[in-house]
Each structure stands twice: as C-alpha cells, then as structure tokens.
N, C-alpha and C positions, 0 to 999 in steps of 0.2 A: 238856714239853721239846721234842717238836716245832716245837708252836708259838714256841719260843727258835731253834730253825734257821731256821726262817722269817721272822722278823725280825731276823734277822742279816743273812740271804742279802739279803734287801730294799733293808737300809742298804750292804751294797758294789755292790747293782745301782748304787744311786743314787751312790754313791763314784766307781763307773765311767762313770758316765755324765759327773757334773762334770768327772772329769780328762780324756775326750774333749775337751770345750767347752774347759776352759784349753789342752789341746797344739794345741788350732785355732787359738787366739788366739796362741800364742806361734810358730804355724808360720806365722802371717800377721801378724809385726811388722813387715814391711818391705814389706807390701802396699798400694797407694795408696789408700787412701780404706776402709780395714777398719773394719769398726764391733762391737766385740768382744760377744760370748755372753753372755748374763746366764741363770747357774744358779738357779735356787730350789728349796725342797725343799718336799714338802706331805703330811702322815698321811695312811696308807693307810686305812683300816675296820674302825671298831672294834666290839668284839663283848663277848657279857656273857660273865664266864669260865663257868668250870663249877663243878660242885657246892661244892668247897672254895672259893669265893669266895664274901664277903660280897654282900648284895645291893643290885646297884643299881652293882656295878663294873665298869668295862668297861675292857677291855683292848685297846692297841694292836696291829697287826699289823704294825707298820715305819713307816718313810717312803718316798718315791718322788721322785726329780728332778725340773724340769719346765724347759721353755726357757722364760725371762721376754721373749722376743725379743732386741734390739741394742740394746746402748748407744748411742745416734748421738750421744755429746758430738763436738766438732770437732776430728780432729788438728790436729800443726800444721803451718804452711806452711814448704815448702821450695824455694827458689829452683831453675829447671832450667835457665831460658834458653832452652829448648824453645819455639819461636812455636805448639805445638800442645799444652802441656800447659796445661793451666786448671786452677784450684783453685778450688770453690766457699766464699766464706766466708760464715758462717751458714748460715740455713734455705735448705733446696733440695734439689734433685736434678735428673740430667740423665735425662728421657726416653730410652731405646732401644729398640730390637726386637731379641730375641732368635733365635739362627740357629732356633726352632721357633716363630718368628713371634709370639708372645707379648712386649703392650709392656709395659715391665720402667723401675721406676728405678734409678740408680746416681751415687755421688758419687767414679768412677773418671772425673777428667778427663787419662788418660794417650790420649792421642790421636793417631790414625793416617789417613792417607790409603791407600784399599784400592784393590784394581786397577781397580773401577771410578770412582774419583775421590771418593767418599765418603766423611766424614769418619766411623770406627768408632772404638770402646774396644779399651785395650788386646787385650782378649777376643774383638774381631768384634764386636759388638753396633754395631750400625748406628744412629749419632744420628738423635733423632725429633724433628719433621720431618726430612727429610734434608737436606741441606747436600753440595753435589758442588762442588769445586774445581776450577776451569781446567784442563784438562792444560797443565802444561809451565809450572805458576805456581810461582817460588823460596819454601819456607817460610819466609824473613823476608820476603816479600810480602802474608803474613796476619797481619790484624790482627785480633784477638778483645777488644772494650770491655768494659766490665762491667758492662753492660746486657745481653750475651751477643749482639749484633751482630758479625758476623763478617763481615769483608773481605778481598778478594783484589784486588792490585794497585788497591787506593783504590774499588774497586767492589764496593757489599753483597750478597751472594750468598748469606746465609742469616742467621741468629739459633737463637744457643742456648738455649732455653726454660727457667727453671726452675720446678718442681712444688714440692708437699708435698700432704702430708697429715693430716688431723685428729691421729690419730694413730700414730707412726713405731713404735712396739712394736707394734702390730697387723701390721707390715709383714713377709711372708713370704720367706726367703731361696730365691732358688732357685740357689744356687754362683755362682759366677765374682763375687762384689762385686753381683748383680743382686737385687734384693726385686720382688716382684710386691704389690698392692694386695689386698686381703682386707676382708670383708664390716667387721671391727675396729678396720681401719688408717681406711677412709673413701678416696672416689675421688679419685684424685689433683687437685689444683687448682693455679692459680697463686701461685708465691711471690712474695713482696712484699719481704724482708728480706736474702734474698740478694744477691750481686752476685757475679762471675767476677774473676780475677784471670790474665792472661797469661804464662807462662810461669815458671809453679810447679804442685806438686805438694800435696795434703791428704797426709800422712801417716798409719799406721793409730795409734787410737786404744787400743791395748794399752796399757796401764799393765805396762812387764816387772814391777817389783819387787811388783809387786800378785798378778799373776799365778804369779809362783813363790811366795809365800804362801801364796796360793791352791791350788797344786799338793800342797807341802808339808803342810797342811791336809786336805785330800783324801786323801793318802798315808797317812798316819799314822790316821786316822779309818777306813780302809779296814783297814790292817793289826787295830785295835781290834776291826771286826766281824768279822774273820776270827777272833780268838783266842777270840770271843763262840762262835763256830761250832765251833770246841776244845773250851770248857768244855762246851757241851750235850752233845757225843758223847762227853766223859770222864764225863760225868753217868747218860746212858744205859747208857756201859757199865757202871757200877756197879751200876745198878738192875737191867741183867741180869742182872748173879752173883749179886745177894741174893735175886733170884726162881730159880736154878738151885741 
C-alpha cells in the first residue's frame, strides 16, 4: 500500500509539472517569436514485487515528466509597419549576446535602437555582430532586405546574420525568448533557408485550443491521482483496525 502512495504521488509530481509547461505556453500567447514546451512522460523503476508476487513480476514505481524541448514550428506573420521589427520566415535564428555576455539565439525580431545606437531585442540582447545606427537617422530611413542587409539612409551599416542548428530540440532555454547551443543541439551554423521580412512580427506558436486540452487533461488526470492517494490511506486505515 505504500508503494500505491508513491506512485500516486509520482503521477501528480508529473501532472504538475505538465500544467506548469501549458500555463507558460498560454502566458506567452502573445509573445513574439514563443516556441511552446513539449511535455513527455517516462516509467520510473521497476522493481520485482515481494513475496506474494509471482515470479518474474515486476512492478512500476510511477511515471515522471520530462521537457521534450521547443516546438520551433513557425508562428504566423503579422504585419507592424515597424521599419525595425523583422520576422524570420523559415529556418533561422538571430544571434545576440546576452546582458551575462553569453551568445544566445533568438527568433524575437521585435527590435530597438538602445542608448548606445545599437540595434537590441525587445529584451536588451544586443544583435550579433553589432549593428550601430547613425545618431540622428529617421526609422523609416532603415532599410532591412531579406538577405538581412540593413541600411541606414541608402548606406550599409551592418547585416543580420541568420543561424541554425543541427538540431533545435537540443536547444536550451535560458528566459526571455533566448536558447543557448548544447553539446545536443550542434554549433550554431549558417542558415541557408531563411530569409527576414521588414516590418512584421512571428507570432508565438501556442496552439490555444490545444493547449486548454492539454490543461484540462492534466487537471482531471491530477485530480485521478489524488483520489488514487484516498484509496490507499482508506486502505491502510482499515488494515489498522483489523490488526488492532
């Protein structure tokens, strides 16, 4: 009976853990370039029962969550009008450095000119290579191709790089929209497929109705192991009185 609490308790670790990942996804539906959570589940360790088990059976101990990485399919594009937001469509990402110096990809092209004339993410993450604008140049004086060639009043002043990687599920998040490269993911190289798009926005790629599914699923599977966690201790206490 113990071991029934403890793979109870297991299954709503893991219930908790899912519904964390969907209220992230659904707290970043309107984040620019969000690439939503992928939950999995995976058996804990299994072990041979005891004496009243037949031989040769082994018995689970739960399940356990696991982060599958980021869905990176492609939101979709939404018009800003913005001469400084870019949308990547396809494969890519933009190079930055992060404010602990760490270079970081991201497919947040919501973009800002900083006080040093720099072009950053929404976030502060500083575009890599850098790219510094004229003081005193009108934002419809920039121009951004989609080749990622950036110009300021008819003169090239920099180019937006874009990256990939072998593979983007290896890709570690560290907040703000930024993943770092991992032994998993493979080092970043140049994309070939993508191309930039001036004055739009990627959209995050939450699927809502997917997502409160998801949620609802999780709910209701949680409540399940909870009531799992009932019976055993109405179990137990029986088995107390008949020994008392």
């Amino acid at each position: 009976m113990l071991e029934g609490l403890r793979t109870a308790a297991a299954g709503m670790a893991a219930m908790q853990q899912k519904l964390d990942g969907v209220a992230n996804d659904l707290a970043n539906a309107n984040t620019t370039g969000y690439k939503h959570v992928r939950i999995g589940f995976k058996d804990l360790l299994y072990e041979q029962t005891g004496r009243p088990g037949a031989d040769g059976v082994r018995r689970g101990t739960g399940a356990a969550a696991v982060e599958a990485g980021r869905g990176f399919e492609q939101g979709s594009l939404r018009e800003t009008g913005n001469p400084l937001d870019v949308a990547i469509e396809g494969d890519g990402f933009l190079t930055v450095r992060l404010a602990d110096g760490r270079q970081a990809l991201t497919r947040d092209g919501s973009l800002h000119v900083d006080g040093d004339g720099r072009l950053a993410t929404s976030t502060g993450a500083l575009i890599q290579p850098a790219i510094k604008i004229p003081a005193n140049t009108p934002q419809d004086r920039i121009a951004i191709a989609t080749d990622g060639t950036v110009r300021a009043n008819e003169a090239v002043i920099g180019k937006l790089q874009l990256v990939t990687v072998r593979s983007t599920s290896g890709l570690l998040s560290t907040g703000d929209n930024a993943f770092v490269t991992t032994a998993a993911s493979g080092p970043a190289r140049n994309a070939t497929a993508g191309v930039l798009k001036q004055g739009a926005l990627e959209a995050s790629n939450t699927d809502m109705a997917q997502a409160m599914v998801d949620m609802m699923d999780a709910q209701r599977t949680y409540q399940l192991t909870s009531k799992a966690i009932q019976t055993a201790d109405s179990m137990m206490e029986i088995a107390n009185g008949v020994k008392r």
